[in-house]
Each structure stands twice: as structure tokens, then as C-alpha cells.
N, C-alpha and C positions, 0 to 999 in steps of 0.2 A: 592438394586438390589439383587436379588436372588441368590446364587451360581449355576454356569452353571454346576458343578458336585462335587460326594461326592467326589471323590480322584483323582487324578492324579499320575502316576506314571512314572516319568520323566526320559529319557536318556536311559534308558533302550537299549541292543540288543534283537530284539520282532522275536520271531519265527514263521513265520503266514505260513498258511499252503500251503504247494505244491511245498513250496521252502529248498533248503537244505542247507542255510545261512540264518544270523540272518541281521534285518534291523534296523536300529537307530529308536525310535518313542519315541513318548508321548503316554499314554493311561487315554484316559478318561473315568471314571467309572462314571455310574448313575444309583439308585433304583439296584444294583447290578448286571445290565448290563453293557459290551462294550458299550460307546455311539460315541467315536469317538478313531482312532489313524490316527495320523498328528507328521512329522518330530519337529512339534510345539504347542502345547496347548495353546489356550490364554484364559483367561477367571476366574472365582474364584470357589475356591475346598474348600469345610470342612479341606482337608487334602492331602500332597503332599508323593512318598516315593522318596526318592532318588534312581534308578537304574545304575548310570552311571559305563559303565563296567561291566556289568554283563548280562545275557542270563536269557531274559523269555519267558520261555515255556508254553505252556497250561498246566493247570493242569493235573498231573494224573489220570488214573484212572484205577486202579486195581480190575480185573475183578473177580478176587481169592482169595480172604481172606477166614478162619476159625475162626472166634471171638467167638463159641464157647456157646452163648447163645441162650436159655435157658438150664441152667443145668452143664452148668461146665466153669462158669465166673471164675473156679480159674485156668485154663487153659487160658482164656484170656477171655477180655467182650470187650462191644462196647467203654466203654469211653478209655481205655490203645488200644486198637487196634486202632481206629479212631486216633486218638491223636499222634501214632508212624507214620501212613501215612500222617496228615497235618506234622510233620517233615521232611517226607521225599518227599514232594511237590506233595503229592498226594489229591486232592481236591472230589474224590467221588469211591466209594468201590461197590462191589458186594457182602453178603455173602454169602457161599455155606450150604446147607443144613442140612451137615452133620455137628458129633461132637457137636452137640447139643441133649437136652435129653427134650422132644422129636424131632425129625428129622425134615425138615420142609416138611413133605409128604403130608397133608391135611389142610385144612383151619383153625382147631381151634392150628394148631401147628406155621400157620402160623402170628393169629392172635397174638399168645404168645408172637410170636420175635419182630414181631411190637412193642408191647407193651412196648416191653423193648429197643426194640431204642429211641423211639420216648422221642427227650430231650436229649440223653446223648450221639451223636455222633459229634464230632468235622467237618465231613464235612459230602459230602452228601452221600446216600446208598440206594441200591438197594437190591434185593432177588431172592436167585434161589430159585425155587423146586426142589426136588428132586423124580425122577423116579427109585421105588423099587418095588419088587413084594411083589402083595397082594394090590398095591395100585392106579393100572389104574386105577380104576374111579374115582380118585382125581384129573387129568391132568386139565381138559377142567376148571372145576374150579381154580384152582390153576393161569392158564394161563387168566381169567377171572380178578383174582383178583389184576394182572399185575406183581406176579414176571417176573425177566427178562427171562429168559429160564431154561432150567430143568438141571439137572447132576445125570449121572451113571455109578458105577464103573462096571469093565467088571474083576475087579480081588476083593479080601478083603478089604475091609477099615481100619478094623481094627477098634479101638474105645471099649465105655467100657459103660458098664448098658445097661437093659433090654430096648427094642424097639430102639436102637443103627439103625442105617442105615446099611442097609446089599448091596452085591451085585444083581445083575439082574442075571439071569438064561437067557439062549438064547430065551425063547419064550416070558418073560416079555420085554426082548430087543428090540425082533421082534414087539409085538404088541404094546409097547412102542412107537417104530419109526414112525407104522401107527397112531397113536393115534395123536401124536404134529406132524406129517406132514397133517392131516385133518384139523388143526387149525393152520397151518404157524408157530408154533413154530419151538425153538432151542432147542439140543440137545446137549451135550455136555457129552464128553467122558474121564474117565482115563483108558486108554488102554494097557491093560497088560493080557496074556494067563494067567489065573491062575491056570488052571489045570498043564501047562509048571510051572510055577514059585515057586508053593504049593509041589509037587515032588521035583523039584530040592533041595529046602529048606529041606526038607525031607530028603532027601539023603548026602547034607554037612554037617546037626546034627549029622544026624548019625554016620558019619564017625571023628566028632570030627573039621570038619571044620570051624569052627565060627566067625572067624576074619570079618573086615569090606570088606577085598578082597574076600571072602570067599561069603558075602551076596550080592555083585555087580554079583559076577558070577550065584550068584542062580537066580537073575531078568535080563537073557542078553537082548541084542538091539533084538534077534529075537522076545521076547515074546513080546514087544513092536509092533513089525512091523506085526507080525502074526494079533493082536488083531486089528492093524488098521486098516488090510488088510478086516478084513471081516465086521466088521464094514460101512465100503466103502462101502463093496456087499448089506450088509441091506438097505443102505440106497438108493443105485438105485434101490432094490426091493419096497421102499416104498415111495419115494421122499421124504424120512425127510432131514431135515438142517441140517449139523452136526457141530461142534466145540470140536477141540481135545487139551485136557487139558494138561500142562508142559509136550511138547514133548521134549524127551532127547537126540535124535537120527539124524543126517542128513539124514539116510535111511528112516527113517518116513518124514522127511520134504518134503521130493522126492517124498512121495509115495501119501502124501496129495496135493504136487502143482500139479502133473500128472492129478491127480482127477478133480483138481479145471480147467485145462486146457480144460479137457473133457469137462468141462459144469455142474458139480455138485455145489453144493451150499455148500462148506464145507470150513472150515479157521481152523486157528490153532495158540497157544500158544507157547511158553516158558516161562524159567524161571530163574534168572538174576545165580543162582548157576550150570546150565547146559553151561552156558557163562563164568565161574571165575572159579571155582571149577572144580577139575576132583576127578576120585577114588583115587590117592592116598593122594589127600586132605583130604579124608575120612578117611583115614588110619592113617593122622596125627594127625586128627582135632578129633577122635573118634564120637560120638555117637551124637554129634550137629550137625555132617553135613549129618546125617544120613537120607536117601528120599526115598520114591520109584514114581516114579523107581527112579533106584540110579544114584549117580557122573558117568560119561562116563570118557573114557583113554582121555588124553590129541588130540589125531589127530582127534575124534571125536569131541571136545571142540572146535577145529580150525576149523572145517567143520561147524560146527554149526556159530561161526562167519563168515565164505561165506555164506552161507544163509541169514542171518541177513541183512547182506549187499547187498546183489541180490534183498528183497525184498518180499523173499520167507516164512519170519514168519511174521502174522497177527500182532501180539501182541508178549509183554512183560509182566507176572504178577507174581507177587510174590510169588503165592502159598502159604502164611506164614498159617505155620499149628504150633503150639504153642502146648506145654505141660510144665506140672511142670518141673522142676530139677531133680527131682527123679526119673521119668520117662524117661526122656534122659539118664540116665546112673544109670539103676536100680542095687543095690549092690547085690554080686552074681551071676548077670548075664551075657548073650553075648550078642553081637554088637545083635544079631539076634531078642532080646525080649527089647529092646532099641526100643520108639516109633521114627516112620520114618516119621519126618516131620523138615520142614529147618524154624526158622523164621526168615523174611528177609524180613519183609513191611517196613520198615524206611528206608532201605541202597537199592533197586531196582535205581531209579535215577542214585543218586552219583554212583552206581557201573558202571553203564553203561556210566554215563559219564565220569566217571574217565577211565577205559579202553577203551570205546569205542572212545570217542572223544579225549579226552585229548591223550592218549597214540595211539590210533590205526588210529586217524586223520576220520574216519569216522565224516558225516557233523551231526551239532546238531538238522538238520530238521529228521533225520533221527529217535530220541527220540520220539520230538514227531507224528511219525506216528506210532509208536507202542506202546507210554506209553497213544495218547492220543486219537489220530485221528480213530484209528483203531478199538479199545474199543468200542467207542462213536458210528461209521456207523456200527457196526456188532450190537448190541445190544440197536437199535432204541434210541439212547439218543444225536443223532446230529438230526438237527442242534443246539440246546441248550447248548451241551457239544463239546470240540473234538479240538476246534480249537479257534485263538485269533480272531476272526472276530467283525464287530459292529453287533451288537444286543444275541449274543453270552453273555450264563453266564461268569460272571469277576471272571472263576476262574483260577490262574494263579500260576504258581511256579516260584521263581525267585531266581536265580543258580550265586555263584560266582565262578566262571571258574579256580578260581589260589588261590585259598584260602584252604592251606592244614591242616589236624587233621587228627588224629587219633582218631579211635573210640572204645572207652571203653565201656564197661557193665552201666557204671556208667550213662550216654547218652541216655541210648534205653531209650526206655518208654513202652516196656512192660508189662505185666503184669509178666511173668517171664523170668530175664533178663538176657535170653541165646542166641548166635548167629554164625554162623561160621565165623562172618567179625569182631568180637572183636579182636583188637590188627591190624588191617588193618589199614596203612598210606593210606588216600583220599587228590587227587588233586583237590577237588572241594567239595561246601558245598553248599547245598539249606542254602539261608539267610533270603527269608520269602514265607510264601505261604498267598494267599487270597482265598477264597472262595464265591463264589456274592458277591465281591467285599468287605468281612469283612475279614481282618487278625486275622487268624488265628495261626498263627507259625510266631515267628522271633529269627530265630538262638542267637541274639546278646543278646535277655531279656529270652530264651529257652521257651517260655510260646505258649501253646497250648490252647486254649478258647474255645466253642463252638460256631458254625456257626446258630443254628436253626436246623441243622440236615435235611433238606427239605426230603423228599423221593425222589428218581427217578423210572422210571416204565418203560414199553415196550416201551411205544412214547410218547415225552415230552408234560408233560402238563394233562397226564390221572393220574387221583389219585390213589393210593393203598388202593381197596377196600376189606375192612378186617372189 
């Protein structure tokens, strides 16, 4: 007799989506599909996991990474970066453009990063473009060749070597906008006035200002809100799509739901350090928890959890933007020449669920519609991805709810293993993640394996032509 499936995962609390309590099931996997969930499974499996007592979610998926390849794998690569998200029950990635040498602006830079995944990602990954000037006539191609949507900075990126990703100018912005709204693409924004933010910075050097309180005040909420605000306008002037990247602000969340109220096609991020962290974390923690934009005061940090809870942020991603050691706290230097980026793919999850659920009693349906469901419909990769349904990819995270550690340096898995959640006590641990339905992560043996690495693309099922 045949086995009616490769695995079964028994007992489990199963988070299916629309609901915001978990339900007792059995899940039965086949060829790395959902094939059935049933209070009971009957039938014979290659292999069983035990769930009983524990919450599974949909897997992950993290719309924000910087892995950093081609060109500066020693900043991070796909196998340590993939590898710290199946840890932390993230089952499929997006990476961003930038921070790689070259950019991923036109096809043969996009064939490069292909190249270099393909084989050495623990789960699954997708691609943005990126829209810079000098490089519209790449778009139509690029979105051809199925990255997911495009990304552009509206302030510096910062970054290092010749052909680096630079920002947009207001007219590559403009024509940009028309450009992916001719062709139903997404756009996606880091929104910050930098002409406001470049001055201000300017002027707290010079005065000798340089502390980490000193660099939150050079980037405030308004150069955020400014930037979103007109952003908005571009985009009723061209009907592009937009998606606004680690908003920091409840004033921007406001100013994006207004929008979406209107009738605009626009959503919006966060990011699990705009939720846990404020500035004087920053202040503590020095130059690891250093972002832009930066930690917000603590009554913003609580506003930002009303939002969260209303409904009003699309998603949760990590934004993990990775650098050496040296880089995060250059000798001689100020907070201000300190690269500003948070890594924090592995602990996005557990953080949320440790504060969010565990402590703030929010329901754990509410996870996944921002780590899963949200991702997946905004970036054409439901029905495939998003949710635990039958015929739905088996890819799953599964969370022990009461299982406390602390997480050391020793733990991350990235490439360099720096974090502002080092030394953090967590009421809850991912114990293993699957991927179509192969395990990938299990907390207990800490081993991370690769999955095949599949590609995902604009709409499931269309291949990345490169």
C-alpha cells in the first residue's frame, strides 16, 4: 500500500487564515503540498513531527532582506542569510537590490545574483529591481524577467564601491512612477526628505553634536512624513502602485491608511525594531541598533503598536541590512559614520511573538497576516504562499509558545554576528520550520539544510527568466 503522505504533522495549534485563534489539526503534506488538514489524519506518512502544544503558522515571508550578493558576501550571502531566516520560521525571502556590487539595475546584474543563488539558499527567494537614474530603460525588462517589484531611495543609501546604488532625483522618480504603472508594477519606497536630513546632519557635526540622540534628531518623523506625502502626489499623478518600506512613524501610517481609504493602491511595512526598540535603546545599545530612519521616542513605539493592532500596517519585515564589525563601530569614529542598518532576520517572529502575543495578548492570527498572508497577496505569490490551506506550498513555521532562552551571538547564524536582541530573554522559540514540506530548521538538532532554493516570481508558477 502506498503512503497516503510524506509527513504528517500531528497535534499541532494550526493558524489558518481569517481567524485570529489557532485550531487543533493534523496536517498532511504530499510532493510538498497541503494535501489535507483534519482534527485526525488516518493513513501512512514516510514521517510524523510531533506538534502537540505548540502554534503553527505559515511560514514567513520576509519581503526585506540585504544578502548583500554579488560583491560583498563578507557583509552577508545567501547561504548565512537564508539559513538565519529558516531559524527564525521564515520559509521565503525577497532580496533588495541594493548593497550588492553591481546593483540589481539591469538584466545581466540580475542574471549575476541568480546565479549565485541558485543551490545555496535554505528556502525560497525572490528579487527586486531596483529603480535609479540613468537606468529607466531597464524597468520593462527587469519586470519581464519576473523580479517581484522595484525599490528607490528618496534619501542616500549609503553603501561603498564604484556603481553602488545611488538615489532617484525627483524626475527619475516621476518618470519612474509612469514607467511601472504602464506595466502594473510595484514600487516601493524608503522615504526620507534628504535635502531636510543631509542639512540637518550637517549642521549637528558641526556643532560637535554626534551622539546617537544627536543622529535620531537629524532624521525626525517630519522628513519621513514630508517624503511620503509627496510620494502619494506622484503617485495619483501617474497611478503607480506604491509600497512604503520600514515605516517608523504612526503619522506616516495615518497618512498611508488615509490614502489607501481614498482608493489608491498603496500598502505599507514595518519593522520588528520600530516595535521593541526606541532611541534611547539606541543610546544604549550604540551603534548595532543604529537605522535609518532611526529608533522613534517610546509614545511613538506605543502608537505604532495601535496600528499594528487596527490593522493599519500591511506587513512586518526585517529590513536586516548586515555589515562587518568594524563597520558598526568604526574606531575613531561617531555614532554618525557607524553603518545604519539593524540585523534582525532570525528574531522578526519570536519578537513579535514574545511581545506581541505572549505579553501584549494580541491574537497569534494576527502574525500571520503580516509575516504571511500580507506579503504573499501584495506581491502576487498567494495563493501558493500566505496561508495554511490545502493545496497551498507546506511551508510552515512551528512556534513553542512557553519555551524560554535567551539569545546570544553564539545562536545567530549570520554571516557577522552582530544584533541589538543579543542578551534578550524570549518567551517563545521557533522549534522547527518546513519548507514544501522538507525541514529545514529544528531548534533541538539547530541545523539548517537547504530546501532546493525554488525561485518565486510576480505570479506563482511563472519562471525567472534570466
Amino acid at each position: 500500500m502506498s503512503e497516503r503522505f510524506d509527513t504528517i504533522i500531528r497535534g499541532g495549534l494550526v493558524v489558518l487564515e481569517g481567524r485570529d485563534e489557532p485550531v487543533k489539526l493534523d496536517i498532511g503534506i504530499k510532493d510538498g503540498k497541503i494535501a489535507e488538514l483534519a482534527p485526525r489524519l488516518e493513513g501512512e506518512s514516510a514521517s510524523e513531527l510531533n506538534a502537540e502544544g505548540k502554534i503553527v503558522l505559515p511560514g514567513g515571508i520576509d519581503m526585506h532582506v540585504h544578502f548583500n550578493e554579488p560583491g560583498m558576501s563578507h557583509w552577508e550571502g545567501f547561504p548565512t542569510g537564508s539559513a538565519s531566516l529558516a531559524a527564525g520560521g521564515f520559509t521565503a525571502y525577497a532580496d533588495m537590490p541594493l548593497n550588492g556590487l553591481p546593483p540589481t539595475v539591469d538584466i545581466p546584474a540580475l542574471n549575476m545574483k541568480a546565479e549565485l543563488a541558485a543551490g545555496r539558499s535554505a528556502v525560497d527567494y525572490a528579487f527586486w529591481g531596483g529603480l535609479v537614474p540613468g537606468k529607466l530603460d531597464q524597468l520593462e525588462a527587469l519586470a519581464e524577467a519576473g523580479v517581484i517589484a522595484f525599490k528607490a531611495f528618496m534619501s542616500s543609501p549609503g553603501g561603498e564601491g564604484e556603481g553602488r546604488f545611488t538615489e532617484v532625483d525627483e524626475l527619475t522618480l516621476y518618470r519612474g512612477m509612469e514607467r511601472i504603472a504602464s506595466f502594473g508594477g510595484i514600487l516601493a519606497l524608503h522615504a526620507e526628505n534628504d535635502a531636510l536630513t543631509s542639512l540637518l546632519a550637517q549642521e549637528a557635526i558641526a556643532a560637535g553634536r554626534t551622539g546617537a540622540l544627536d543622529y535620531a534628531a537629524s532624521r525626525p518623523p517630519v522628513a519621513e512624513l514630508e517624503a511620503v506625502n509627496r510620494a502619494l502626489f506622484y503617485a495619483q499623478q501617474t497611478g503607480c502602485k506604491l509600497h512604503f518600506v520600514h515605516i517608523s512613524t504612526p503619522e506616516a501610517i495615518d497618512l498611508i491608511d488615509s490614502a489607501k481609504k481614498s482608493g489608491m493602491d498603496v500598502t505599507n511595512e514595518t519593522c520588528p525594531h520600530y516595535l521593541i526598540l526606541t532611541e534611547k535603546d539606541m543610546e544604549r545599545l550604540g551603534p548595532v541598533a543604529k537605522c535609518a530612519p532611526p529608533l522613534r521616542d517610546s509614545d511613538r513605539v506605543e502608537a505604532m503598536w495601535e496600528r499594528l493592532a487596527a490593522g493599519k500596517i500591511d506587513m512586518v519585515t526585517s529590513d536586516h541590512s548586515p555589515c562587518t564589525t568594524e563597520l558598526k563601530d568604526p574606531t575613531g569614529k561617531t555614532f554618525f559614520d557607524s553603518w545604519g542598518g539593524i540585523s534582525g532576520a532570525q528574531s522578526s517572529l519570536e519578537l513579535l511573538f514574545h511581545e506581541g502575543v505572549n505579553r501584549r495578548k494580541l491574537p497569534v492570527g494576527l502574525l500571520a497576516r503580516v509575516f504571511s498572508e500580507g506579503p504573499a497577496r501584495r506581491f502576487g505569490l498567494y495563493p501558493a504562499k500566505g496561508a495554511i490551506a490545502k493545496g497551498f506550498d507546506a511551508d510552515l513555521a512551528i512556534i513553542d509558545p512557553n519555551e524560554s532562552y535567551m539569545l546570544t551571538a553564539e545562536r545567530l547564524l549570520y554571516r557577522n554576528r552582530h544584533s541589538p536582541y543579543t542578551g534578550m530573554e524570549f518567551s517563545c522559540r521557533v522549534s522547527a520550520t518546513l519548507c514544501r514540506g522538507q525541514l529545514v530548521y529544528t531548534a533541538e538538532d539547530g541545523i539548517v539544510k537547504a530546501a532546493g532554493g525554488a525561485r518565486l516570481s510576480v505570479k506563482p508558477g511563472k519562471a525567472l527568466k534570466v
